[in-house]
mmCIF file of the N, C-alpha and C atoms, coordinates in Angstrom:
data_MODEL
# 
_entry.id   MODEL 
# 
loop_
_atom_site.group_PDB 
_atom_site.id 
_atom_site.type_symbol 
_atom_site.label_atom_id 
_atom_site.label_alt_id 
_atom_site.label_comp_id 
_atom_site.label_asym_id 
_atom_site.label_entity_id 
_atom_site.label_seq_id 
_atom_site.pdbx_PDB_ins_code 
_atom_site.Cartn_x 
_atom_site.Cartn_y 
_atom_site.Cartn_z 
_atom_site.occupancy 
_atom_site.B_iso_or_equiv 
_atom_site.pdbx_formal_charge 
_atom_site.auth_seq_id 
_atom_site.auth_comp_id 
_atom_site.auth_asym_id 
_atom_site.auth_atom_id 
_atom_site.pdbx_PDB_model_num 
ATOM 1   N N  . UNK A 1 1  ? 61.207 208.875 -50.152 1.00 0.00 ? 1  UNK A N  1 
ATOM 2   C CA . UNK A 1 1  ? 60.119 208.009 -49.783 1.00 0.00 ? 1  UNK A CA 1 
ATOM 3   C C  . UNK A 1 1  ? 59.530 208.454 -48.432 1.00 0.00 ? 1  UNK A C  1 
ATOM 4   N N  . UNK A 1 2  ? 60.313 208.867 -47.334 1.00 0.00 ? 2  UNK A N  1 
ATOM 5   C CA . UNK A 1 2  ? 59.843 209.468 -46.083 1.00 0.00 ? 2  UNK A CA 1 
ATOM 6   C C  . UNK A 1 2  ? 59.163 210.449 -46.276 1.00 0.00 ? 2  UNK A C  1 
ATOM 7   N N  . UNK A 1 3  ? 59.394 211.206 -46.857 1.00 0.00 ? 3  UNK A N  1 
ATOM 8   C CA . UNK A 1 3  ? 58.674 212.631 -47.400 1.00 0.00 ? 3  UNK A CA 1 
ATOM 9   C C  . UNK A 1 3  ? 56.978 212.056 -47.787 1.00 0.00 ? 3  UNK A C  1 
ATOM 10  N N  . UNK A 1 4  ? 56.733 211.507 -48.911 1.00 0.00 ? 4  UNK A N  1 
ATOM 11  C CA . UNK A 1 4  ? 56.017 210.767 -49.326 1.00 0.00 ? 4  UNK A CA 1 
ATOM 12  C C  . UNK A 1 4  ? 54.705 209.844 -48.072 1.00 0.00 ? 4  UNK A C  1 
ATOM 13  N N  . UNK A 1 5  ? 55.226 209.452 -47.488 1.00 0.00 ? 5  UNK A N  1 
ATOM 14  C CA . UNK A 1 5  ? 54.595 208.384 -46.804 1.00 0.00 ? 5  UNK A CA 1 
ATOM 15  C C  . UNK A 1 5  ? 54.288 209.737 -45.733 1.00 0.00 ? 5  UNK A C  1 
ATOM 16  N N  . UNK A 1 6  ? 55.178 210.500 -45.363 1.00 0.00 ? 6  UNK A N  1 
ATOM 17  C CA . UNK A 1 6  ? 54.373 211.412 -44.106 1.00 0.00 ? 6  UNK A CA 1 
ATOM 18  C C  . UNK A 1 6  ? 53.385 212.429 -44.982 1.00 0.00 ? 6  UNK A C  1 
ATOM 19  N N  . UNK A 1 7  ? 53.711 212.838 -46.134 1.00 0.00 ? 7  UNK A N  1 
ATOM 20  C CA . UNK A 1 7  ? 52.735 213.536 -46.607 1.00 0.00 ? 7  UNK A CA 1 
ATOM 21  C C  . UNK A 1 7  ? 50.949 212.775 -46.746 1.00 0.00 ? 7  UNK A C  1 
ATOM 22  N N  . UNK A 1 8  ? 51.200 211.486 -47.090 1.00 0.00 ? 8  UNK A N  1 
ATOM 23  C CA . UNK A 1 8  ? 49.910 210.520 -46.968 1.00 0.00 ? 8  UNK A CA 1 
ATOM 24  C C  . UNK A 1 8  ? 49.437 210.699 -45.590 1.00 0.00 ? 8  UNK A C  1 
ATOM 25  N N  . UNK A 1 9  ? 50.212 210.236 -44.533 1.00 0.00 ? 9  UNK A N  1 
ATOM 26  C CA . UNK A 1 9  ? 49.880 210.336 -43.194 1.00 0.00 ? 9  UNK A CA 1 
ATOM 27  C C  . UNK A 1 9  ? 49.328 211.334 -42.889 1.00 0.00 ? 9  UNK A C  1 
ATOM 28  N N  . UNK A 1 10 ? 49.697 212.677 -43.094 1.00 0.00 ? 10 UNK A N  1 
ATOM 29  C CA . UNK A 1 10 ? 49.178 213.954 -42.736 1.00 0.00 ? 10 UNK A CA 1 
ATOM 30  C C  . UNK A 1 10 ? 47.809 214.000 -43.311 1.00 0.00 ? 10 UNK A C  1 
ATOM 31  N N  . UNK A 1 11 ? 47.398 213.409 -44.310 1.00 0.00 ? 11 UNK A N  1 
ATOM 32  C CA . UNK A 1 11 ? 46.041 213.499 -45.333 1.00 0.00 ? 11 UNK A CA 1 
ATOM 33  C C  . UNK A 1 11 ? 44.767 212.074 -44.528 1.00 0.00 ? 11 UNK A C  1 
ATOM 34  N N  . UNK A 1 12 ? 45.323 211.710 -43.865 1.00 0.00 ? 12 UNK A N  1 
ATOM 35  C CA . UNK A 1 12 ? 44.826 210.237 -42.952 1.00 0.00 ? 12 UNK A CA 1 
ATOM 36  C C  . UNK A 1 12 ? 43.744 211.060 -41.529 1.00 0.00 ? 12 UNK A C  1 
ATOM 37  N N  . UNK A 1 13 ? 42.554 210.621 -41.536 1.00 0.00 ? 13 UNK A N  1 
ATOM 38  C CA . UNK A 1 13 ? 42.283 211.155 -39.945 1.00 0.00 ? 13 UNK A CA 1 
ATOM 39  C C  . UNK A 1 13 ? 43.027 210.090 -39.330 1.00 0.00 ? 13 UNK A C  1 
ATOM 40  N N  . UNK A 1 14 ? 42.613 210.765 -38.134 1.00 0.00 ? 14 UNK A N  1 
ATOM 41  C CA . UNK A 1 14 ? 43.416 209.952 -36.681 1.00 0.00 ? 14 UNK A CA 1 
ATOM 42  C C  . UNK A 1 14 ? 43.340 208.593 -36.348 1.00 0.00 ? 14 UNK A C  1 
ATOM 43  N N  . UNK A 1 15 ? 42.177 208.070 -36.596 1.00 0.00 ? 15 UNK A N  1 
ATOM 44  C CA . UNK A 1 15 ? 41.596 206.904 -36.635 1.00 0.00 ? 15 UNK A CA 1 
ATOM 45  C C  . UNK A 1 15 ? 40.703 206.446 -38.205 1.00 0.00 ? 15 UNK A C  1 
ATOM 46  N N  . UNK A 1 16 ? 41.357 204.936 -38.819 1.00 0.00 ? 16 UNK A N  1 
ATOM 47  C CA . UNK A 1 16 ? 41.130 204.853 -39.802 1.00 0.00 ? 16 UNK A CA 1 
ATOM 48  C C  . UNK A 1 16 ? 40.772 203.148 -39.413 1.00 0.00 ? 16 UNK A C  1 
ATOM 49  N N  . UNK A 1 17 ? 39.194 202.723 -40.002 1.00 0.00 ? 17 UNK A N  1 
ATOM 50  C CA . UNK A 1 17 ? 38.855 201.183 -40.066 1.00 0.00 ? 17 UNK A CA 1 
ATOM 51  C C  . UNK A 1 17 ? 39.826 200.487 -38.595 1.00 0.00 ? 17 UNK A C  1 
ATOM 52  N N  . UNK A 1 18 ? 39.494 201.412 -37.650 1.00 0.00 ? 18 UNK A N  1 
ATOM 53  C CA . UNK A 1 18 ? 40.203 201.326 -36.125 1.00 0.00 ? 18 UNK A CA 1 
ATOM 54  C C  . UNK A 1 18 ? 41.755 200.909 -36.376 1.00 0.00 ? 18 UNK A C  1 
ATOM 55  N N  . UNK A 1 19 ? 42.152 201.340 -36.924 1.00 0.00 ? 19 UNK A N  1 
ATOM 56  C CA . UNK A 1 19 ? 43.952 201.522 -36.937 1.00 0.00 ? 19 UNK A CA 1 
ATOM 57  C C  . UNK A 1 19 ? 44.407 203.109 -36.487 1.00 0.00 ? 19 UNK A C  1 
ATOM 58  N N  . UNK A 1 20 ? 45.147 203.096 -35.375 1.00 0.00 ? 20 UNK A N  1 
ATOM 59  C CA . UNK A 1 20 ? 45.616 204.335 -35.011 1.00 0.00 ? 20 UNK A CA 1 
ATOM 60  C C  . UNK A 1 20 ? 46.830 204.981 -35.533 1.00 0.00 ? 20 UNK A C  1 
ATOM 61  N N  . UNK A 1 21 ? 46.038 205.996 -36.494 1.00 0.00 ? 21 UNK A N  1 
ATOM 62  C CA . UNK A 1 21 ? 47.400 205.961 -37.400 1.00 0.00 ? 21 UNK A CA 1 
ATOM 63  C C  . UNK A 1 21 ? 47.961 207.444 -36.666 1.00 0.00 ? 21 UNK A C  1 
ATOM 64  N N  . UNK A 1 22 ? 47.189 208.201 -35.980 1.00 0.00 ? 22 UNK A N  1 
ATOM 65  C CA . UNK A 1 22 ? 48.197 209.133 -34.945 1.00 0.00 ? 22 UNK A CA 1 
ATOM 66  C C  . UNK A 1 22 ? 49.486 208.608 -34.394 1.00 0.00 ? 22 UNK A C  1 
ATOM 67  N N  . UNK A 1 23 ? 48.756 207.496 -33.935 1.00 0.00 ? 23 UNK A N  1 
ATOM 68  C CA . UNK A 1 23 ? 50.291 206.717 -33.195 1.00 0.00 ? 23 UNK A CA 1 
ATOM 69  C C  . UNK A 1 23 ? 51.331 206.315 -33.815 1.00 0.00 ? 23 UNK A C  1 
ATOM 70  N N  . UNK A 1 24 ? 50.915 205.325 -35.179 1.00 0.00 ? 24 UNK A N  1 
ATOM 71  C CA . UNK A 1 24 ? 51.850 205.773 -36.323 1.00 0.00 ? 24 UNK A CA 1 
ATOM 72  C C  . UNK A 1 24 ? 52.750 206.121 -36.631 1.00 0.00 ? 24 UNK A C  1 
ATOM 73  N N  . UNK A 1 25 ? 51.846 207.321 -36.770 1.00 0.00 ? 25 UNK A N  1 
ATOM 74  C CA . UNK A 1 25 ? 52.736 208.737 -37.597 1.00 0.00 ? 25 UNK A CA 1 
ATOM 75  C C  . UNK A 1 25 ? 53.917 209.081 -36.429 1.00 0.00 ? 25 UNK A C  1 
ATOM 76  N N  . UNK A 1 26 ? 53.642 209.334 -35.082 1.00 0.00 ? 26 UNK A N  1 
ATOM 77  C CA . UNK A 1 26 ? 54.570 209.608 -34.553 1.00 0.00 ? 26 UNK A CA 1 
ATOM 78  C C  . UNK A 1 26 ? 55.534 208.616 -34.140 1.00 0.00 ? 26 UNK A C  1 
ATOM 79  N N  . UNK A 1 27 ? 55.542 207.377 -34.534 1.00 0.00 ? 27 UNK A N  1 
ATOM 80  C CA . UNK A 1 27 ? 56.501 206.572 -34.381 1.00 0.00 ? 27 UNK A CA 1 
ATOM 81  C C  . UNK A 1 27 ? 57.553 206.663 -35.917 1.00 0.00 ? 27 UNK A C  1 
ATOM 82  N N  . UNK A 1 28 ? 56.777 206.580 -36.598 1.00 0.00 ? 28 UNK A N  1 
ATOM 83  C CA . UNK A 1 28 ? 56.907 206.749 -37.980 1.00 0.00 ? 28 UNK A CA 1 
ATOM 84  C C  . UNK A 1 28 ? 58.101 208.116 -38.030 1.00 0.00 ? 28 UNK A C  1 
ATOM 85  N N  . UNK A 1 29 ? 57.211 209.273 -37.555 1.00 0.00 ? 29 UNK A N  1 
ATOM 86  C CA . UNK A 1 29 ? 58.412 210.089 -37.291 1.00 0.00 ? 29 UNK A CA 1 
ATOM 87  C C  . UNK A 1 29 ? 59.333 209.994 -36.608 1.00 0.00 ? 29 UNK A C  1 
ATOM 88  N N  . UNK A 1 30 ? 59.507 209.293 -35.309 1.00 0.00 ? 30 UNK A N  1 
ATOM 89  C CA . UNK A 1 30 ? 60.539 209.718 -34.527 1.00 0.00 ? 30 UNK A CA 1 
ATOM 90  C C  . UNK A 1 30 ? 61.766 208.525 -34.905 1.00 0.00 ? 30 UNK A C  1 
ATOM 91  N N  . UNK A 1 31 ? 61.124 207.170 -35.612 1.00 0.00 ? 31 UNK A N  1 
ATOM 92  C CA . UNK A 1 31 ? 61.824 206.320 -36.337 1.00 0.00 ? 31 UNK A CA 1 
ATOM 93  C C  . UNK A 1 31 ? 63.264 206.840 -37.077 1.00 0.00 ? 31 UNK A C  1 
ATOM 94  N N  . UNK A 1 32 ? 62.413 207.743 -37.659 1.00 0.00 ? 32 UNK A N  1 
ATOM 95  C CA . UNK A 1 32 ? 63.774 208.584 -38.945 1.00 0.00 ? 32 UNK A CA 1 
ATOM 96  C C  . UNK A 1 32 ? 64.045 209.557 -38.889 1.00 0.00 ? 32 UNK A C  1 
ATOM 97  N N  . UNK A 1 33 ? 64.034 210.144 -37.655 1.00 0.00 ? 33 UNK A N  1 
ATOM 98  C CA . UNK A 1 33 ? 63.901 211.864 -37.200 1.00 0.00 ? 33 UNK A CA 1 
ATOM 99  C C  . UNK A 1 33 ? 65.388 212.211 -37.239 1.00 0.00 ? 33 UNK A C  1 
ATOM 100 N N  . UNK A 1 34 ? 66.299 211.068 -36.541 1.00 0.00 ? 34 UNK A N  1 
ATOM 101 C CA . UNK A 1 34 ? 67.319 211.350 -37.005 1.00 0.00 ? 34 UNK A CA 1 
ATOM 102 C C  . UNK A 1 34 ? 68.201 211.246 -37.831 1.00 0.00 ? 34 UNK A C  1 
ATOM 103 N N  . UNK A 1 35 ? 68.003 210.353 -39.167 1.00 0.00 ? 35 UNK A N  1 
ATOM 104 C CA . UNK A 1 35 ? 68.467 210.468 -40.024 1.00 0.00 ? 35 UNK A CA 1 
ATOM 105 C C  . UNK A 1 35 ? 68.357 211.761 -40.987 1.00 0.00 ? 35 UNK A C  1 
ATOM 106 N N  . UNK A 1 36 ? 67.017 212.143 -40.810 1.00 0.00 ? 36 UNK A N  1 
ATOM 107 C CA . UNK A 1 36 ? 66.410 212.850 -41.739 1.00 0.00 ? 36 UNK A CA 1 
ATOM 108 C C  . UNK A 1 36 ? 66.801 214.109 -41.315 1.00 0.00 ? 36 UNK A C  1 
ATOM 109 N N  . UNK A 1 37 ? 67.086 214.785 -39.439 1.00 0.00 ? 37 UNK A N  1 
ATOM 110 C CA . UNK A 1 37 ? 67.919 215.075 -39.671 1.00 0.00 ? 37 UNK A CA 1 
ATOM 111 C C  . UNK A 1 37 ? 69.530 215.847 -39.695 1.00 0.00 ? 37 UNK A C  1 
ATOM 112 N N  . UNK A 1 38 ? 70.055 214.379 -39.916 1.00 0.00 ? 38 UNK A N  1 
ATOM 113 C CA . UNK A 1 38 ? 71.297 214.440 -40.507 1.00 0.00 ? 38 UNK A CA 1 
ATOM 114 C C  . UNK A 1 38 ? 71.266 214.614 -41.862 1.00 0.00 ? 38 UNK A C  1 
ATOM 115 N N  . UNK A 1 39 ? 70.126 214.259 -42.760 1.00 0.00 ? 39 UNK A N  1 
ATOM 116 C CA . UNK A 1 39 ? 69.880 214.270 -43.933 1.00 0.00 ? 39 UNK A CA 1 
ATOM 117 C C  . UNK A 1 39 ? 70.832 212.860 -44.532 1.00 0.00 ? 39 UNK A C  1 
ATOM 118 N N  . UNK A 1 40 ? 71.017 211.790 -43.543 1.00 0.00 ? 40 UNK A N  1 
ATOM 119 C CA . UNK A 1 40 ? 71.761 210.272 -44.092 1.00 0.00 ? 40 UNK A CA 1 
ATOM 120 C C  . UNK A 1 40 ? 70.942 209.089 -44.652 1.00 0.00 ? 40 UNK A C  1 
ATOM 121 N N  . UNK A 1 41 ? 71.405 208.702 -45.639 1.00 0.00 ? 41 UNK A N  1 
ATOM 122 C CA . UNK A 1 41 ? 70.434 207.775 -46.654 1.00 0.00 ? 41 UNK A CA 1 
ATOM 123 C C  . UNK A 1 41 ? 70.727 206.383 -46.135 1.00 0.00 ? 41 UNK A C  1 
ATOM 124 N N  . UNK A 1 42 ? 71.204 206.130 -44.872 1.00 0.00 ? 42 UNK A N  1 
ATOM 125 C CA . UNK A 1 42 ? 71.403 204.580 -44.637 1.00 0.00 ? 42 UNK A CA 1 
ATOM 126 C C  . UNK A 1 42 ? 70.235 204.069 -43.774 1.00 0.00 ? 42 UNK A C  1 
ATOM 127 N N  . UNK A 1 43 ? 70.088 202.968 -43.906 1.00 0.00 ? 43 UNK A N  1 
ATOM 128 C CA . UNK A 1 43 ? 69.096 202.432 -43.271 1.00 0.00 ? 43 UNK A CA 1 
ATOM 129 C C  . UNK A 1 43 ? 69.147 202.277 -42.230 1.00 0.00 ? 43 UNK A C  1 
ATOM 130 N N  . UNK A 1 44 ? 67.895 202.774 -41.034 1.00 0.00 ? 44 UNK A N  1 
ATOM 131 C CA . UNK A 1 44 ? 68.124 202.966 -39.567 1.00 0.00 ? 44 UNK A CA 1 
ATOM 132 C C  . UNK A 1 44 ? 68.660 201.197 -38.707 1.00 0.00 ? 44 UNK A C  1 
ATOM 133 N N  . UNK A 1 45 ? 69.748 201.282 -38.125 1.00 0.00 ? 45 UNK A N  1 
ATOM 134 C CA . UNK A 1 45 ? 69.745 200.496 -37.134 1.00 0.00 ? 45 UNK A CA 1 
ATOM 135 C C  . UNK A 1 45 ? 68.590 199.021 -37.145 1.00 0.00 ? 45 UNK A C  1 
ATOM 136 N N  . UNK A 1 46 ? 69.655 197.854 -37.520 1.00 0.00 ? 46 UNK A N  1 
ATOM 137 C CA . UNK A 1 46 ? 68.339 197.087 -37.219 1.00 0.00 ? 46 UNK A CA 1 
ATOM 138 C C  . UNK A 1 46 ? 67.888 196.607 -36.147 1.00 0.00 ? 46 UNK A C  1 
ATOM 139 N N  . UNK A 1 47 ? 68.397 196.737 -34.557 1.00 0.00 ? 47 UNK A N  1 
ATOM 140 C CA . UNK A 1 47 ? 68.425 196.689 -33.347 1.00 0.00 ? 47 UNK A CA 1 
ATOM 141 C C  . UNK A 1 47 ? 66.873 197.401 -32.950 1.00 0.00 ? 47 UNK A C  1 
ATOM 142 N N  . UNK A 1 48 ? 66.900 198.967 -33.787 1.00 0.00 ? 48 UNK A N  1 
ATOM 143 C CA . UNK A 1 48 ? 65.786 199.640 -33.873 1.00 0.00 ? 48 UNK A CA 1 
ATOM 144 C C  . UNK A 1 48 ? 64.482 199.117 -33.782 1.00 0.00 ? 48 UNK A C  1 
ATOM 145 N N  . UNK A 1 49 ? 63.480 199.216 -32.890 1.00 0.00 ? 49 UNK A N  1 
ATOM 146 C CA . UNK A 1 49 ? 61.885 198.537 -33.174 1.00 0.00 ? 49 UNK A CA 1 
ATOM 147 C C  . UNK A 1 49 ? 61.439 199.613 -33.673 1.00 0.00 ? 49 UNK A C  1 
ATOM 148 N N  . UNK A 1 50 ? 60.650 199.075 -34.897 1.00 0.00 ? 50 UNK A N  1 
ATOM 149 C CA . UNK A 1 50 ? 60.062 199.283 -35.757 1.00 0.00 ? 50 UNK A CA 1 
ATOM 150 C C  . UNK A 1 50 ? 58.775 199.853 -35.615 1.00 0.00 ? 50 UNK A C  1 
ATOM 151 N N  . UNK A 1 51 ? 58.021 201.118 -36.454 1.00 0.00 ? 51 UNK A N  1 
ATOM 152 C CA . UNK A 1 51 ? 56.771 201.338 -36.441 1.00 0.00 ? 51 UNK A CA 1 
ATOM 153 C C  . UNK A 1 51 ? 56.009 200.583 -36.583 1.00 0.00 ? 51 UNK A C  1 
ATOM 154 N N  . UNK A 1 52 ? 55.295 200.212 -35.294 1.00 0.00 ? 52 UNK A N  1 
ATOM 155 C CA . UNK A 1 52 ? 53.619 199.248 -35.559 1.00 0.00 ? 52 UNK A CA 1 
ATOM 156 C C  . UNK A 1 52 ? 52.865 200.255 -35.610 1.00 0.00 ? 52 UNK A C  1 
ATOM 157 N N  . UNK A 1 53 ? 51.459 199.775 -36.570 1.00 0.00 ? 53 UNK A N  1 
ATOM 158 C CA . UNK A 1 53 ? 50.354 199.863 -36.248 1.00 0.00 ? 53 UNK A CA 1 
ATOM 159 C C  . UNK A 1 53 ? 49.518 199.585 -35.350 1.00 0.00 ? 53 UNK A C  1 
ATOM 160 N N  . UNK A 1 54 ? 48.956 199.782 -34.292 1.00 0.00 ? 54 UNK A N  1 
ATOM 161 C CA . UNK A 1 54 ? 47.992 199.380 -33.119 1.00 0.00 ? 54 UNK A CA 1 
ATOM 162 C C  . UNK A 1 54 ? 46.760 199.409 -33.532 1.00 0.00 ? 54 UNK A C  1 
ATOM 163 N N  . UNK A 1 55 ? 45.862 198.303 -33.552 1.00 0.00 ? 55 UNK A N  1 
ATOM 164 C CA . UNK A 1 55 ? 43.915 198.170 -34.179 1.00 0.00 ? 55 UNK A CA 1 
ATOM 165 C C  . UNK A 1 55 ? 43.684 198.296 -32.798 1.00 0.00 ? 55 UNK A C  1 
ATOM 166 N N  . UNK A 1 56 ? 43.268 199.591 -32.940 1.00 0.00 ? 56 UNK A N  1 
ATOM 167 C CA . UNK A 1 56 ? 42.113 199.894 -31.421 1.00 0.00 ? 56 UNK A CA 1 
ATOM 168 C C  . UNK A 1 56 ? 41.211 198.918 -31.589 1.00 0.00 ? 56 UNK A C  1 
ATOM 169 N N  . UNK A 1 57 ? 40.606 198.710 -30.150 1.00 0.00 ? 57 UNK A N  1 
ATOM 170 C CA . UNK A 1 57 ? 38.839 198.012 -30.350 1.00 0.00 ? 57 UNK A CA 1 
ATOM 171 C C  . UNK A 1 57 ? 37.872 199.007 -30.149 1.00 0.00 ? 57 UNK A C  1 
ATOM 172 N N  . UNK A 1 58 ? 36.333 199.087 -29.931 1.00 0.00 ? 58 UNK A N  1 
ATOM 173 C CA . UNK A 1 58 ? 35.576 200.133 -29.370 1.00 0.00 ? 58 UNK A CA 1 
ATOM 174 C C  . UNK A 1 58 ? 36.047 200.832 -28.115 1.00 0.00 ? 58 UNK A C  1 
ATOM 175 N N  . UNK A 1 59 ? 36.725 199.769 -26.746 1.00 0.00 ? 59 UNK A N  1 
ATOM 176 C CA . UNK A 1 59 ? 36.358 199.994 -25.846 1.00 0.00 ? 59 UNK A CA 1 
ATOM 177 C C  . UNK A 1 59 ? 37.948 200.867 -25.709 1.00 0.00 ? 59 UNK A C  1 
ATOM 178 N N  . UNK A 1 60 ? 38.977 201.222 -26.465 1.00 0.00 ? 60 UNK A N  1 
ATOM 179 C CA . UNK A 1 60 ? 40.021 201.845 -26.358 1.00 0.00 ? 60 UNK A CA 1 
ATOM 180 C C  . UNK A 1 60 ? 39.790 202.996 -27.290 1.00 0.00 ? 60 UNK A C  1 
ATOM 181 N N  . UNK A 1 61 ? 39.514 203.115 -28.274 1.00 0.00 ? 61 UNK A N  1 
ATOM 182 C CA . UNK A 1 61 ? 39.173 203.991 -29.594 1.00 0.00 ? 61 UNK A CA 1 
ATOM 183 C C  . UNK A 1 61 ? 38.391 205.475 -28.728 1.00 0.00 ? 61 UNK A C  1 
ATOM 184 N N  . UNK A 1 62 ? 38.842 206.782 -29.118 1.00 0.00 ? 62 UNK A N  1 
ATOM 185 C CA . UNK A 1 62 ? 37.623 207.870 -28.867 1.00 0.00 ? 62 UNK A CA 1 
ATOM 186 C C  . UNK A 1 62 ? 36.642 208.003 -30.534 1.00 0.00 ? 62 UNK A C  1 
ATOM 187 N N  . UNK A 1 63 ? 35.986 207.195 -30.379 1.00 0.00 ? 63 UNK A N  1 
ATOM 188 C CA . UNK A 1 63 ? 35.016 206.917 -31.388 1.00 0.00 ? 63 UNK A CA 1 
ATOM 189 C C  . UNK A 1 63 ? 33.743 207.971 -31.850 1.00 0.00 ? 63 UNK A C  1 
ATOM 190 N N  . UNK A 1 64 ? 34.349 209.178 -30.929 1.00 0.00 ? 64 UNK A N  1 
ATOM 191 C CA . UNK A 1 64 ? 33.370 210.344 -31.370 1.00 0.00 ? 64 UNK A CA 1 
ATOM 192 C C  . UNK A 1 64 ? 34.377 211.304 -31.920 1.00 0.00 ? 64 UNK A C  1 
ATOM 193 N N  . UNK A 1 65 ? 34.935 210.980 -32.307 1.00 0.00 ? 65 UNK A N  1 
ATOM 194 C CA . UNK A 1 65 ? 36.027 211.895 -33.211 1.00 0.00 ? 65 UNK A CA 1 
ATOM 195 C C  . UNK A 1 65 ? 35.522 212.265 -34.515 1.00 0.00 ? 65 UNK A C  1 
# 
């Protein structure tokens, strides 16, 4: 499923309907970086904070991208 969801991500521009999915992705990655790898199928730590999404507004967004 990790495989999967970063392959979508990679196909995503940077900024999508002002959701920063750069930021994301690299939370996204560094979330499971070490399981993945150890190559271990257990579920990360629930102590762990979790990948958010951040909704830029105009006045944070580089909107000439």
């Amino acid at each position: 499923m990790h495989a999967n969801v970063v392959d979508k991500l990679d196909r995503l521009p940077s900024f999508l309907m002002s959701l920063d999915l750069d930021d994301f992705s690299r939370q996204f990655r560094g979330f499971f970086a070490e399981l993945i790898d150890n190559n271990d199928e257990a579920a990360p730590p629930a102590d762990r904070p979790r990948p958010r999404i951040r909704l830029l507004s105009r006045d944070t967004a580089d909107w000439s991208l």
